[in-house]
N, CA, C and O atoms as a printed pandas DataFrame, in Angstrom:
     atom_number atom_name residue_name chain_id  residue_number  x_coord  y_coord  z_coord
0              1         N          UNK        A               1    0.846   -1.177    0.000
1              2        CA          UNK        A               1    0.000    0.000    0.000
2              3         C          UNK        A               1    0.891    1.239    0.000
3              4         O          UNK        A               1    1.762    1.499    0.830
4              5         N          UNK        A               2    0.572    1.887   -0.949
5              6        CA          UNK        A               2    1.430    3.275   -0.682
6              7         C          UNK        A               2    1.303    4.248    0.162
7              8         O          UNK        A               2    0.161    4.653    0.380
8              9         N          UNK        A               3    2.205    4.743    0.710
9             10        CA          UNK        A               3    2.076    6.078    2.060
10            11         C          UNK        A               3    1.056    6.488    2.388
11            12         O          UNK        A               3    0.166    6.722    1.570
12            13         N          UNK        A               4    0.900    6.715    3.903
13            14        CA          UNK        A               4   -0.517    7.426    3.842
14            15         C          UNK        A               4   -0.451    8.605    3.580
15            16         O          UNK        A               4   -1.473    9.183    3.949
16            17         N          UNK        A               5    0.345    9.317    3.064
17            18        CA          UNK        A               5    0.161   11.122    2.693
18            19         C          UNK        A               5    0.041   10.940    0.950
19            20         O          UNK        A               5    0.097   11.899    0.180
20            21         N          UNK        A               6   -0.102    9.781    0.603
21            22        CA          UNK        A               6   -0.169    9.778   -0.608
22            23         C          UNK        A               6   -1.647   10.063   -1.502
23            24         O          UNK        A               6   -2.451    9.147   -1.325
24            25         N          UNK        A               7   -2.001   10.850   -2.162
25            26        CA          UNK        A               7   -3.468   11.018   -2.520
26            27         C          UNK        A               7   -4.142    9.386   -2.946
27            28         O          UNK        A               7   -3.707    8.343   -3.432
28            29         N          UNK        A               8   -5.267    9.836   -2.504
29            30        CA          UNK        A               8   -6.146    8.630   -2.857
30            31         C          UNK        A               8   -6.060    7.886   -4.549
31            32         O          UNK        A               8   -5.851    6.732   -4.923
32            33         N          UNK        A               9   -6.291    8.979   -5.173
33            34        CA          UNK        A               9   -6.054    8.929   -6.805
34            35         C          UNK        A               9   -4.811    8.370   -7.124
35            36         O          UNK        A               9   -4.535    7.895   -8.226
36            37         N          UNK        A              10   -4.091    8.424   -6.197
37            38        CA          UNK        A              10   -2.666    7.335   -6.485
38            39         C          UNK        A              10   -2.394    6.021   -6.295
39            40         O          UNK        A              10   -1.371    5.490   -6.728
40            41         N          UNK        A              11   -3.683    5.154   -5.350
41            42        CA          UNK        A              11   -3.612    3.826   -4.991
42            43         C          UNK        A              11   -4.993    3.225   -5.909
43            44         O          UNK        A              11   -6.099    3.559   -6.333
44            45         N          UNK        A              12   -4.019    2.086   -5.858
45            46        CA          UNK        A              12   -5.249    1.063   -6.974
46            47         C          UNK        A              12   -6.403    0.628   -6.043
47            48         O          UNK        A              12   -6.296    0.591   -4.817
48            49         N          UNK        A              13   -7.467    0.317   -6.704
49            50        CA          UNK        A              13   -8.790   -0.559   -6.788
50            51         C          UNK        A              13   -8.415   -1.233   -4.929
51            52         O          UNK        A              13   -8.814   -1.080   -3.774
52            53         N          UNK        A              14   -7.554   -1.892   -5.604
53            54        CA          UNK        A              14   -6.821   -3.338   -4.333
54            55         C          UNK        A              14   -6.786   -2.481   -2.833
55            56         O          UNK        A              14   -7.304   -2.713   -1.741
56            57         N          UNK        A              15   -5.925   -1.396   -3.337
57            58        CA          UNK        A              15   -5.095   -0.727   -2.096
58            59         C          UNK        A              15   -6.321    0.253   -1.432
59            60         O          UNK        A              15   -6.232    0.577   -0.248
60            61         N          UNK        A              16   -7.334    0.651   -2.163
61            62        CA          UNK        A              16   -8.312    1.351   -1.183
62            63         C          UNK        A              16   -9.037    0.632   -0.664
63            64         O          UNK        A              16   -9.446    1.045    0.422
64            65         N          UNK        A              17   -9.565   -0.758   -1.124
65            66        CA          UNK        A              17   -9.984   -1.676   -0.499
66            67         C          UNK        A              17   -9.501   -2.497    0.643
67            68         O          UNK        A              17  -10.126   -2.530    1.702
68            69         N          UNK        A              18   -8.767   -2.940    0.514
69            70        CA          UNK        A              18   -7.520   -3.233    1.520
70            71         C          UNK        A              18   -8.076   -2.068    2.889
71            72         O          UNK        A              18   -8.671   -2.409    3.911
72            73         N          UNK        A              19   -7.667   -0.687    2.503
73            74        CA          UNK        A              19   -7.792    0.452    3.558
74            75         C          UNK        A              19   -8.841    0.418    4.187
75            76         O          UNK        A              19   -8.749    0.526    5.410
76            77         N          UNK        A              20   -9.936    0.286    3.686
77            78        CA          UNK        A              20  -11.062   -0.018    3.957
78            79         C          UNK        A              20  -11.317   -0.942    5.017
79            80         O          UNK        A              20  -11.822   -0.666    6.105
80            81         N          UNK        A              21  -10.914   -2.114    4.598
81            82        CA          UNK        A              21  -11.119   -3.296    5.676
82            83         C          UNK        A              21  -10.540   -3.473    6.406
83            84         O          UNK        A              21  -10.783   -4.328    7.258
84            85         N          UNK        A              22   -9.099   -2.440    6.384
85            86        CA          UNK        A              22   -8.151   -2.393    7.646
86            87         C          UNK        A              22   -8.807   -1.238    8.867
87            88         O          UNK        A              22   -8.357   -1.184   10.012
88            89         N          UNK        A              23  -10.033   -0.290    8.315
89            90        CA          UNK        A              23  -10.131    0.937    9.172
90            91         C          UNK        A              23  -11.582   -0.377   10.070
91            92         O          UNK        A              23  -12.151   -0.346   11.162
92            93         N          UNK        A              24  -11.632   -1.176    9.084
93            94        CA          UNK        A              24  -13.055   -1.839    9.667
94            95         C          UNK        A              24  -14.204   -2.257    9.149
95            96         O          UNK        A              24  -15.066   -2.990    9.633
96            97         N          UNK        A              25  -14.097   -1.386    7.467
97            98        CA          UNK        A              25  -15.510   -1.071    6.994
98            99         C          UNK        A              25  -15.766   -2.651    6.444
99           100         O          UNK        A              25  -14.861   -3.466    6.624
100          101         N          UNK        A              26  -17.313   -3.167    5.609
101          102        CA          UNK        A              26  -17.270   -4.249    5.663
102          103         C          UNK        A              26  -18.245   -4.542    4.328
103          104         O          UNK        A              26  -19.442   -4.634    4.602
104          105         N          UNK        A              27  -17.829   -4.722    2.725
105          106        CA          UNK        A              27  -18.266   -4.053    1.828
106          107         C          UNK        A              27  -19.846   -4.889    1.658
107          108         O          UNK        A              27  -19.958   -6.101    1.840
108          109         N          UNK        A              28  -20.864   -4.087    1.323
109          110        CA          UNK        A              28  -21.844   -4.244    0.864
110          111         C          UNK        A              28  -22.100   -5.148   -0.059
111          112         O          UNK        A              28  -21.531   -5.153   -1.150
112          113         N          UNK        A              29  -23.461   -6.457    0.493
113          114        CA          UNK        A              29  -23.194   -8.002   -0.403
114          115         C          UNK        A              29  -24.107   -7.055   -1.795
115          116         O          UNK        A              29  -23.889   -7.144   -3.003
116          117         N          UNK        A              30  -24.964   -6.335   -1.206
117          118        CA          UNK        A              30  -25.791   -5.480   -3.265
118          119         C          UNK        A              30  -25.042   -4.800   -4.116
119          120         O          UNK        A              30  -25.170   -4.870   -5.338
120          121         N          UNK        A              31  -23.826   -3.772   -3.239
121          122        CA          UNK        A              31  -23.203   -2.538   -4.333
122          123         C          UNK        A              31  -21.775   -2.935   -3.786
123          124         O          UNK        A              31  -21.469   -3.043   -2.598
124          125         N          UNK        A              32  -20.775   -3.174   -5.136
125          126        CA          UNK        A              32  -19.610   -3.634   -5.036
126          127         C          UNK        A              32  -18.703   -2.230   -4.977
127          128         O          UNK        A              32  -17.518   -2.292   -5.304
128          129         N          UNK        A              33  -19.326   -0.898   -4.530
129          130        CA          UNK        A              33  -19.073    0.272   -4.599
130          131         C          UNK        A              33  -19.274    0.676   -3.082
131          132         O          UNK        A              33  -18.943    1.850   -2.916
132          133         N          UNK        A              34  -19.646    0.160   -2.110
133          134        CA          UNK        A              34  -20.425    0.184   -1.551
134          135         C          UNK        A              34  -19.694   -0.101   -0.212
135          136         O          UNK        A              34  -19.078   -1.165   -0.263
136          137         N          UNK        A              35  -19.592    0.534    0.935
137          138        CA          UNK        A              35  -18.833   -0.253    2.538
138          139         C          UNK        A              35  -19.820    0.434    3.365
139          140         O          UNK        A              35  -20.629    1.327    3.110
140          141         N          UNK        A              36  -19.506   -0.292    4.538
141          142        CA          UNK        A              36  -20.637    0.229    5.789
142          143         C          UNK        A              36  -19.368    0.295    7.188
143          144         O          UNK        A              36  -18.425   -0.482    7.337
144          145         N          UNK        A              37  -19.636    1.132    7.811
145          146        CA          UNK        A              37  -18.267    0.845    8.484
146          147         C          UNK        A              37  -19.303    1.656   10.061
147          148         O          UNK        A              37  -19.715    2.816   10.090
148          149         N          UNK        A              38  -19.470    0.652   11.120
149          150        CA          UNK        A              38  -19.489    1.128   12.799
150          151         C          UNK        A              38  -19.288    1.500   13.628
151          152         O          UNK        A              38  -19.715    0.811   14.554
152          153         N          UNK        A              39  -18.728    2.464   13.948
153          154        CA          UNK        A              39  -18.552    2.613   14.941
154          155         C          UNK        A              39  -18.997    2.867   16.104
155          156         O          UNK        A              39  -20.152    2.450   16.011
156          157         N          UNK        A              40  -18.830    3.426   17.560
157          158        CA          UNK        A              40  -19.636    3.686   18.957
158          159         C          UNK        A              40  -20.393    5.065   18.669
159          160         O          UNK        A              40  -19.688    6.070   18.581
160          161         N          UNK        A              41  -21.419    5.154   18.556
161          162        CA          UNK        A              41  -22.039    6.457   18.501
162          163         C          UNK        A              41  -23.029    6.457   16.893
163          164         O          UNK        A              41  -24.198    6.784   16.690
164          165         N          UNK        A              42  -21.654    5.797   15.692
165          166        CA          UNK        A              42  -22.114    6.294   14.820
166          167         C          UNK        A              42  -22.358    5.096   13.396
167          168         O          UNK        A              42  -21.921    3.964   13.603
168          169         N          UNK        A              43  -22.714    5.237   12.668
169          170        CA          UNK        A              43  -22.464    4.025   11.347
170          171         C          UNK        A              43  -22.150    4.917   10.083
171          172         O          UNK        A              43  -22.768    5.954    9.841
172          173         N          UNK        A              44  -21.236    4.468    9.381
173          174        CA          UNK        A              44  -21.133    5.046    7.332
174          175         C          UNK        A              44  -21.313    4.575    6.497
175          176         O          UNK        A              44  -20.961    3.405    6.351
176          177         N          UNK        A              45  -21.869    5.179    5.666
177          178        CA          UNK        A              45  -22.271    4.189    4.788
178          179         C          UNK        A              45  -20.807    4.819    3.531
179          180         O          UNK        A              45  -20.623    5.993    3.211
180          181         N          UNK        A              46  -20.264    4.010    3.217
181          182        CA          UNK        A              46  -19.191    4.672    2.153
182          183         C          UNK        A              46  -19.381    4.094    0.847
183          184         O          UNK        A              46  -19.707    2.931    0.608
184          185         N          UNK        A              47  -19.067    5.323   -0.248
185          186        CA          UNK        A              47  -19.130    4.522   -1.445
186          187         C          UNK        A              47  -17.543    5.253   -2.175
187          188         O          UNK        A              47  -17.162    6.409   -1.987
188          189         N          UNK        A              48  -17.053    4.520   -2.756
189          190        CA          UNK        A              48  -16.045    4.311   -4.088
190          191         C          UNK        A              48  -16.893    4.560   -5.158
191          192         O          UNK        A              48  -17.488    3.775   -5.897
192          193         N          UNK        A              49  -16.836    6.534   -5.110
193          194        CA          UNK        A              49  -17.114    6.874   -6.541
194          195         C          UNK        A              49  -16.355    6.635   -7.385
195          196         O          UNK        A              49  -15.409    5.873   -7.187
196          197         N          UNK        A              50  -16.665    7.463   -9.001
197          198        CA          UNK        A              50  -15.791    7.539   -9.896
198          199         C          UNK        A              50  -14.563    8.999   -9.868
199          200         O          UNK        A              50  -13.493    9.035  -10.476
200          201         N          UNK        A              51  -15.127   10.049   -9.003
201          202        CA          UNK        A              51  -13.996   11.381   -8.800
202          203         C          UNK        A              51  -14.307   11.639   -7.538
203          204         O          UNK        A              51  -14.163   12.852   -7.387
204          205         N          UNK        A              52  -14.677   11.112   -6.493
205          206        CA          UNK        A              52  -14.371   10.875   -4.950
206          207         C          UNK        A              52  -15.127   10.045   -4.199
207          208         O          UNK        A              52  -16.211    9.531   -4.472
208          209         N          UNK        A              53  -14.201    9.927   -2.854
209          210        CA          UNK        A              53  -15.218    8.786   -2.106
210          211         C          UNK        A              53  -16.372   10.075   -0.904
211          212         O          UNK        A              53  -16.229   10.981   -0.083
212          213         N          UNK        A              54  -17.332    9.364   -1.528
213          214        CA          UNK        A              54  -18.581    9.339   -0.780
214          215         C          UNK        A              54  -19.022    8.942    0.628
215          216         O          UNK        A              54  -19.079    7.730    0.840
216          217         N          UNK        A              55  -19.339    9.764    1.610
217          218        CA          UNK        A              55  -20.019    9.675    3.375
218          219         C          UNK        A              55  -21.304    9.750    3.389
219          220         O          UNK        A              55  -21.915   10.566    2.700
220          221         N          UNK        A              56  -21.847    8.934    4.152
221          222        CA          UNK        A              56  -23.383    9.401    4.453
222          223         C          UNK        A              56  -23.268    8.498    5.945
223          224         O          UNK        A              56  -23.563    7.307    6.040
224          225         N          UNK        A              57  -22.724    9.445    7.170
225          226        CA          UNK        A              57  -23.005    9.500    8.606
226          227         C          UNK        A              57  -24.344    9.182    9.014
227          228         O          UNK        A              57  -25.194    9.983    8.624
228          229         N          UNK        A              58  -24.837    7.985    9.862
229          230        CA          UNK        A              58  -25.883    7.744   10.610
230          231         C          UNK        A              58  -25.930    8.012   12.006
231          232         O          UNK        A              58  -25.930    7.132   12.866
232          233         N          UNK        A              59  -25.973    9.284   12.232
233          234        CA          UNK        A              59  -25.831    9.415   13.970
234          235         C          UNK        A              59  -27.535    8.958   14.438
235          236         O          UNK        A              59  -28.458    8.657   13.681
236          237         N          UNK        A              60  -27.534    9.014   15.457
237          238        CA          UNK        A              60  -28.586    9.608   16.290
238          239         C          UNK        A              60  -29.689   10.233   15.182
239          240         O          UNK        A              60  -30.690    9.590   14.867
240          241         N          UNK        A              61  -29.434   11.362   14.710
241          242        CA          UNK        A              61  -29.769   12.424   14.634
242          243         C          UNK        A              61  -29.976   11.985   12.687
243          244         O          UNK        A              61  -29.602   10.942   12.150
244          245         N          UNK        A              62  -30.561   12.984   12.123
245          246        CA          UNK        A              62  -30.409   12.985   10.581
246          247         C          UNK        A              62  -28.973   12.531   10.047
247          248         O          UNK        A              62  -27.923   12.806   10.628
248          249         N          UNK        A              63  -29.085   11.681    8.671
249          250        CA          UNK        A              63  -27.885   11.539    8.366
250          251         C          UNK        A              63  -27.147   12.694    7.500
251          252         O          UNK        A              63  -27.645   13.472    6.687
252          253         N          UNK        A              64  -25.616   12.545    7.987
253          254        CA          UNK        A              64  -25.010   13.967    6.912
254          255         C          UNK        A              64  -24.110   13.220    5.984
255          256         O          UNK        A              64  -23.502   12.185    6.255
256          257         N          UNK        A              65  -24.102   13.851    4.898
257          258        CA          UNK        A              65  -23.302   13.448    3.499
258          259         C          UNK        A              65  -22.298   14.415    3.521
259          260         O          UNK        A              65  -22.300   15.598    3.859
260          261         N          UNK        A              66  -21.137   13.404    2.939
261          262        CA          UNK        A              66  -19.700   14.625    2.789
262          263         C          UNK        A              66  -19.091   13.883    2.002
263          264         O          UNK        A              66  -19.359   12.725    2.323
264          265         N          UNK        A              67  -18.352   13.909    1.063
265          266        CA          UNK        A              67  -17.725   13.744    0.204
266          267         C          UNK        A              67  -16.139   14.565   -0.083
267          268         O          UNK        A              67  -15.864   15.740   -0.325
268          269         N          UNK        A              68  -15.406   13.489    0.057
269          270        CA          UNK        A              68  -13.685   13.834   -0.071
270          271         C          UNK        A              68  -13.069   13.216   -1.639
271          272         O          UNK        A              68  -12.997   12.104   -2.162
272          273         N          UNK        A              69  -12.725   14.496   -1.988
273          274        CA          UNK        A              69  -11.835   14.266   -3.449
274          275         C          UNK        A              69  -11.251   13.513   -3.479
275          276         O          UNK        A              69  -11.249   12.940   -2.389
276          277         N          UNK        A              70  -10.620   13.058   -4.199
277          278        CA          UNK        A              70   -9.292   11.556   -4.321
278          279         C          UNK        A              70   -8.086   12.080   -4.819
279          280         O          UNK        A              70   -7.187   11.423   -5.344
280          281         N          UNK        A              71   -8.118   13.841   -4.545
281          282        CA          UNK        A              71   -6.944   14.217   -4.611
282          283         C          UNK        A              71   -6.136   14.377   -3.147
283          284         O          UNK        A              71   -4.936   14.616   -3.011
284          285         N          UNK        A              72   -7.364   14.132   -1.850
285          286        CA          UNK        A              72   -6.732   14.419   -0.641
286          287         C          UNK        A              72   -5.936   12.799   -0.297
287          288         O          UNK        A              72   -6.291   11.750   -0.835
288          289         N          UNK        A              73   -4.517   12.958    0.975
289          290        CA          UNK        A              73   -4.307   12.116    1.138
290          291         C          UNK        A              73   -5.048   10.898    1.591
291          292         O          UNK        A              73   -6.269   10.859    1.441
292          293         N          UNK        A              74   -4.603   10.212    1.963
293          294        CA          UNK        A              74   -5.652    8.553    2.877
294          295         C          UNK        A              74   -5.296    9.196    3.891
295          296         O          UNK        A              74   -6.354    9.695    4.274
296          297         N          UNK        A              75   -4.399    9.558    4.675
297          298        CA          UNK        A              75   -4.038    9.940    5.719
298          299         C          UNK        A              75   -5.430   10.932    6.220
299          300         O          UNK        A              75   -6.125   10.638    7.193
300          301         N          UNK        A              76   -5.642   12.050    5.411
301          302        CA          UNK        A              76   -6.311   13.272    6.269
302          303         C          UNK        A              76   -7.361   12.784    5.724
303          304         O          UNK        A              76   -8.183   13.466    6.337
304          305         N          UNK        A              77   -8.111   11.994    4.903
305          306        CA          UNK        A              77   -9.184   11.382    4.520
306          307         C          UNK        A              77   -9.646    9.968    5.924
307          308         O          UNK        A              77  -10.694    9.558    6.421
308          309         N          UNK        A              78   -8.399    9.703    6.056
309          310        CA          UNK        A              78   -8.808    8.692    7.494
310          311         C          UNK        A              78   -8.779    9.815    8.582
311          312         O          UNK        A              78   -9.409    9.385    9.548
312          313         N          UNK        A              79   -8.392   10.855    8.786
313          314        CA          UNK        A              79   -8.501   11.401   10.097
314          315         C          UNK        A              79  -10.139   11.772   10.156
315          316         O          UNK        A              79  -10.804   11.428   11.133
316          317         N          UNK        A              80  -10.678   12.437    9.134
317          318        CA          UNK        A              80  -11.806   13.089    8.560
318          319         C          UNK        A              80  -13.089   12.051    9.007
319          320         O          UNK        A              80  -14.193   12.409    9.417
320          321         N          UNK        A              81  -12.589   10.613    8.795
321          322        CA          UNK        A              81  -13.632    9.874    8.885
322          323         C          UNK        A              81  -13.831    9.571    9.933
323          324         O          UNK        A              81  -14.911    9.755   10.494
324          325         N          UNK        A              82  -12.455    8.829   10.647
325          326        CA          UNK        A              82  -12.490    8.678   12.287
326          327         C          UNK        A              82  -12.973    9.992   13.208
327          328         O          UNK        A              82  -13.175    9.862   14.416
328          329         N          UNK        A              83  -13.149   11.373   12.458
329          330        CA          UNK        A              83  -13.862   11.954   13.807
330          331         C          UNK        A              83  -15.498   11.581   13.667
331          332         O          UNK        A              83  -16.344   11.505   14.558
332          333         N          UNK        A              84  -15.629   11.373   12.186
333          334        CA          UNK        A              84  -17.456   11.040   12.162
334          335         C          UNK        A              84  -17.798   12.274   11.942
335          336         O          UNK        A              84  -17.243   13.348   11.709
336          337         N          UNK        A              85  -19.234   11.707   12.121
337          338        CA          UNK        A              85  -20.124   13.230   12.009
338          339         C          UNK        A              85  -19.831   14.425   12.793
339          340         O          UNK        A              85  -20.508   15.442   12.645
């Protein structure tokens, strides 16, 4: 897997997937685009667009959508996610 300061747009298919199942997430048996990832408080639903990856936060509360370019690193793209909503 390449660096984590390395932009997203720089790791293959394999290597964001991989990331994925290393942060936890756990991909969706309908959309092969598709991860759900749990945590205490909160759930994500993530998708592997085609020009960025896709959030949709399930708190408590209404869900919020956010979306990170695949020009930012994995690094500040994993910090982003681990705070949640």
């Amino acid at each position: 897997m390449p660096p984590a300061e390395t932009p997203l747009n720089q790791h293959s298919l394999q290597a964001l997937e991989l990331w994925l199942q290393q942060l936890g997430a756990q991909r969706l048996d309908d959309d092969p685009c598709g991860w759900s990832w749990q945590e205490q408080g909160w759930t994500a639903e993530i998708r592997l667009q085609q020009t960025d990856l896709a959030v949709i936060w399930s708190p408590n509360e209404a869900p919020r959508p956010c979306v990170f370019p695949y020009g930012l690193s994995r690094a500040d793209v994993e910090a982003a996610l681990r705070l949640g909503p």
